[in-house]
C-alpha positions as CSV (number, residue, x, y, z in Angstrom):
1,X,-180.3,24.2,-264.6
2,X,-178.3,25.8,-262.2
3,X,-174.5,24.6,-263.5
4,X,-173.4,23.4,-266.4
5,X,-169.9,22.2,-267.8
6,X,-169.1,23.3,-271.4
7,X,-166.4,21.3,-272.7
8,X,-165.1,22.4,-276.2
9,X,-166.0,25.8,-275.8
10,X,-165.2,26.8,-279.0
11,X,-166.5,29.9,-280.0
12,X,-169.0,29.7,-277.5
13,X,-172.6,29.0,-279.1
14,X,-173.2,26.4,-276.6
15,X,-172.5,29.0,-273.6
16,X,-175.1,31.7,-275.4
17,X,-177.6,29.0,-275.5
18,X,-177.0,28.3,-272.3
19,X,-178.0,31.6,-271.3
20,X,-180.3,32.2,-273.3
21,X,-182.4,29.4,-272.0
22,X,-181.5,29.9,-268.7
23,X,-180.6,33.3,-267.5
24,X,-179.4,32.3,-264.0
25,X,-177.4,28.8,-264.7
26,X,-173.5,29.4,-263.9
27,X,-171.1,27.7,-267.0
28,X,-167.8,26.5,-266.5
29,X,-166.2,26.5,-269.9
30,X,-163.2,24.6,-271.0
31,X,-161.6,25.3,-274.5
32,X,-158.0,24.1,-275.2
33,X,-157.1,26.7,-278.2
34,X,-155.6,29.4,-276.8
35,X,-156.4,31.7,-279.6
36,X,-160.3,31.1,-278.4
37,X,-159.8,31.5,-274.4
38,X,-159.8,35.7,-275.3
39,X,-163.5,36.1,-273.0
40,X,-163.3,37.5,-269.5
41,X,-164.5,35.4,-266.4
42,X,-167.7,36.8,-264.5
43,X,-169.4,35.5,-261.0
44,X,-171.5,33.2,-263.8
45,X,-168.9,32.5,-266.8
46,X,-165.3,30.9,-266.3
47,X,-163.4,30.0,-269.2
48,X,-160.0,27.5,-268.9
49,X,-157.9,27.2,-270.9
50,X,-156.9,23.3,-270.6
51,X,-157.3,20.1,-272.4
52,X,-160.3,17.8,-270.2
53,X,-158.8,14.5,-270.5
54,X,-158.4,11.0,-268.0
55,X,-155.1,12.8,-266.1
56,X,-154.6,16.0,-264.5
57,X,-152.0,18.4,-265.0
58,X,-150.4,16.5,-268.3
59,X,-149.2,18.3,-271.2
60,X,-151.5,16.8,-274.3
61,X,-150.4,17.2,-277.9
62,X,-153.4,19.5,-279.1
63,X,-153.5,20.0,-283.0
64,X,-155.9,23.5,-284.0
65,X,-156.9,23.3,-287.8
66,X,-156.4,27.4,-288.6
67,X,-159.2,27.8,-291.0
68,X,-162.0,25.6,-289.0
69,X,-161.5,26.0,-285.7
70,X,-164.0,23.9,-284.5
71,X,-162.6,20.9,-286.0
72,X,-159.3,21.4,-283.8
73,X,-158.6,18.5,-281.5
74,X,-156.4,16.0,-279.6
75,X,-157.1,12.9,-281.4
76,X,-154.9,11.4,-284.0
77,X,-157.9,8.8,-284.8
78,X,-160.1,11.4,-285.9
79,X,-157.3,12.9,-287.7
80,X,-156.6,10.0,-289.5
81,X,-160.1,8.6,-290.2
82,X,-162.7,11.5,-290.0
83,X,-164.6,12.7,-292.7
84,X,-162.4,15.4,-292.9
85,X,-159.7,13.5,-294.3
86,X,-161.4,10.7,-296.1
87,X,-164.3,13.1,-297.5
88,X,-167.6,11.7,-297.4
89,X,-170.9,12.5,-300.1
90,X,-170.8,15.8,-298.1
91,X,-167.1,16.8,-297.6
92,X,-164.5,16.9,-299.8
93,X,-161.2,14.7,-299.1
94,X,-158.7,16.3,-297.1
95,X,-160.6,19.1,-296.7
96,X,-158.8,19.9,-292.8
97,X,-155.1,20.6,-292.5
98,X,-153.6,20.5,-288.6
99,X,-150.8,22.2,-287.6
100,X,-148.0,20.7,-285.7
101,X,-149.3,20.1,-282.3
102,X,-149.1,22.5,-279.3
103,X,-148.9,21.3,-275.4
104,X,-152.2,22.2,-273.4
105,X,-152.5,21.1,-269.8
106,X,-154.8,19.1,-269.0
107,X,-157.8,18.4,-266.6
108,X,-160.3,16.0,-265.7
109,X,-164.3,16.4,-265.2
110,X,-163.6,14.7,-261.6
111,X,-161.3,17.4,-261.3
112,X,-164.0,20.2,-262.2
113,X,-166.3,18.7,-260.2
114,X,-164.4,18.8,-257.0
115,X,-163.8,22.5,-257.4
116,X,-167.1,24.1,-259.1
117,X,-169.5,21.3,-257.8
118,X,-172.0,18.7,-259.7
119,X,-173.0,19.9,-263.1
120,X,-176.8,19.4,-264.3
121,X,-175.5,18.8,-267.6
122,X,-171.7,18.1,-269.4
123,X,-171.7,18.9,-272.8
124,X,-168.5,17.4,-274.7
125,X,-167.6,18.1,-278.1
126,X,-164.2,17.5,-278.4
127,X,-164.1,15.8,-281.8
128,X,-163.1,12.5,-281.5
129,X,-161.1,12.8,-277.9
130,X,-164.6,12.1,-276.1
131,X,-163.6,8.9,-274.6
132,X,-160.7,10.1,-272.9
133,X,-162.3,13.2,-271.8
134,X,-165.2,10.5,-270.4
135,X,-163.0,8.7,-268.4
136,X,-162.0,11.5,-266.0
137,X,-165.7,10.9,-264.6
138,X,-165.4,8.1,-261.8
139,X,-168.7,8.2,-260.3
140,X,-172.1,8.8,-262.1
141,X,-172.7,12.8,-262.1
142,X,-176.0,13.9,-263.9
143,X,-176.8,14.2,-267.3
144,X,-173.9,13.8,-270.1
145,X,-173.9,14.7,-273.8
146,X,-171.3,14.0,-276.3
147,X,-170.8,14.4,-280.0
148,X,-170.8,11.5,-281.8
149,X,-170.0,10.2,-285.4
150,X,-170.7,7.5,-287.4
151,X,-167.6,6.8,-288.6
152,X,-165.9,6.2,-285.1
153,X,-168.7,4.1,-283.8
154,X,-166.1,2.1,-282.0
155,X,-165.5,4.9,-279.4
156,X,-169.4,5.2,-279.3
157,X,-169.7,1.6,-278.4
158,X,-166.4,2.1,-275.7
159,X,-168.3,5.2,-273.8
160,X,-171.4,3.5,-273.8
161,X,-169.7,0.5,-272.2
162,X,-167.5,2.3,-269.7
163,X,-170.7,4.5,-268.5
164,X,-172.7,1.6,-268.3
165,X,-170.0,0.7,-265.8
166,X,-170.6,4.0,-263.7
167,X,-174.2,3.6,-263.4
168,X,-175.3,5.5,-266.4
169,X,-178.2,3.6,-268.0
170,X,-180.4,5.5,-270.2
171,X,-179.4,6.8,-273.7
172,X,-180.5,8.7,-275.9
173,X,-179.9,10.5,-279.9
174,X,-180.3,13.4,-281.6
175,X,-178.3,13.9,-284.5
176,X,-178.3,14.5,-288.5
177,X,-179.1,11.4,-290.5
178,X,-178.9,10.5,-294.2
179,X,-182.1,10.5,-296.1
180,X,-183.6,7.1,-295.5
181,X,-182.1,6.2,-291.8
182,X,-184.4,8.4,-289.4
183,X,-186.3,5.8,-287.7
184,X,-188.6,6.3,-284.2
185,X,-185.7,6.1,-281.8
186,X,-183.7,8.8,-283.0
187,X,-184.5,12.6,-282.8
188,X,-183.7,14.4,-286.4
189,X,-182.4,17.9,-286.2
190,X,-181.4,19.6,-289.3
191,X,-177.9,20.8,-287.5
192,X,-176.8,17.6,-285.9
193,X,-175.5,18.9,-282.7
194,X,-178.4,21.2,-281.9
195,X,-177.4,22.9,-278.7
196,X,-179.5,22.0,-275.7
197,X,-182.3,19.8,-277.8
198,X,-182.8,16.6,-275.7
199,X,-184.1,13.1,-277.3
200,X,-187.9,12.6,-277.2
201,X,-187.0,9.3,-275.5
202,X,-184.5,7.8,-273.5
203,X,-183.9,3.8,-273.4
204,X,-181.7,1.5,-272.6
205,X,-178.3,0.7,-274.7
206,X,-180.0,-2.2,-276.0
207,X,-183.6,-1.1,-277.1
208,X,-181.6,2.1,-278.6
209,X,-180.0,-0.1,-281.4
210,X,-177.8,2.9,-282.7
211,X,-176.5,0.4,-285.0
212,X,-179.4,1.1,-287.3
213,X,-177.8,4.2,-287.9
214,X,-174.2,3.6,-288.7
215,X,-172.8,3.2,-292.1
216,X,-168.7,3.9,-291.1
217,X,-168.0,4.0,-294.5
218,X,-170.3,6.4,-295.2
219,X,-169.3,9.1,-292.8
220,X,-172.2,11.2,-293.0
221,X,-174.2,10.8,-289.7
222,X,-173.3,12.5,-286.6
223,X,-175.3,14.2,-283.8
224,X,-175.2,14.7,-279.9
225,X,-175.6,11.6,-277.7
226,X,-177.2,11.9,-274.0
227,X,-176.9,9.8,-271.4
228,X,-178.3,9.8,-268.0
């Protein structure tokens, strides 16, 4: 790995593990809360503050959630129908409050790509807002993941579709899973989104059959999905 994109910076776990796996890679970090975007840029670290999204230079209604900062976001689906608000066997019922949105300026992976180069990997956690920060890549880069939950399958199936269309055509899962839905295809990690763990195995959208994991009602399983 020599570059890597980190959208949804967060509190940066992703970039340590980046670093920690491989000293020399160069990260180009992207975190839309401006309370987060407090860490210095080096010759191998640059952190934006911006909103990656399908248009450039917009100003995005971004909504941070004060005491979980890492469930902050720009969609008013996940908002709305997330775990977080509809509880689950796990999570409590409006257990996230938003504030009233700010305006971030926003950028697009094509964007990125034309001024830092091709990434080996994107990483996108953006809860809920993947699809739009998806569709700001116009021509197949390299390898892609993106959180995904079960309850918003929907935008699951919409990526898959709209990558498919770009040339991506190899998928794979890791992700948390309730107790009686890990089957073959799917890589179990205890923390859902384990940064940098790759599926054993890569098929095709068909042969993945991800539906053997949803239950949108059930909003429990959620993990990192890879394409390539």
């Amino acid at each position: 790995m020599k570059l890597i994109f980190d959208i949804g910076y967060c509190h940066g776990k992703f970039t340590a593990a980046c670093f920690n796996k491989y000293p020399e890679v160069k990260v180009i970090a992207v975190e839309a809360n401006p309370s987060l975007c407090n860490k210095l840029s080096t010759d191998k670290f640059i952190l934006l503050n911006n909103l990656v999204s399908d248009t450039n230079n917009e100003e995005i209604d971004f909504y941070v959630e004060p005491r979980q900062s890492g469930i902050s976001t720009a969609s008013i689906n996940f908002i709305k129908n997330s775990r977080f608000t509809k509880g689950s066997k796990n999570v409590s019922p409006n257990s996230a409050h938003w504030n009233a949105p700010i305006k971030i300026k926003s950028i697009t992976i094509n964007e990125m790509i034309k001024k830092y180069g091709v990434p080996d990997l994107i990483k996108i956690d953006v809860e809920g807002y993947e699809y739009n920060v998806i569709r700001g890549v116009t021509n197949k880069a390299k390898d892609i993941c993106f959180e995904w939950h079960e309850e918003d399958y929907q935008s699951l199936i919409d990526i898959v579709n709209y990558l498919k269309n770009i040339n991506y055509n190899q998928f794979g899962v890791i992700g948390w899973f309730d107790e009686g839905d890990i089957f073959e295809k799917a890589t179990f990690t205890s923390r859902g989104d384990t940064h940098l763990l790759y599926p054993k195995e890569f098929y095709s959208w068909e042969k993945l059959e991800m539906f053997k994991l949803i239950n949108q009602n059930r909003r429990i399983n959620y993990g990192m999905f890879f394409v390539k």
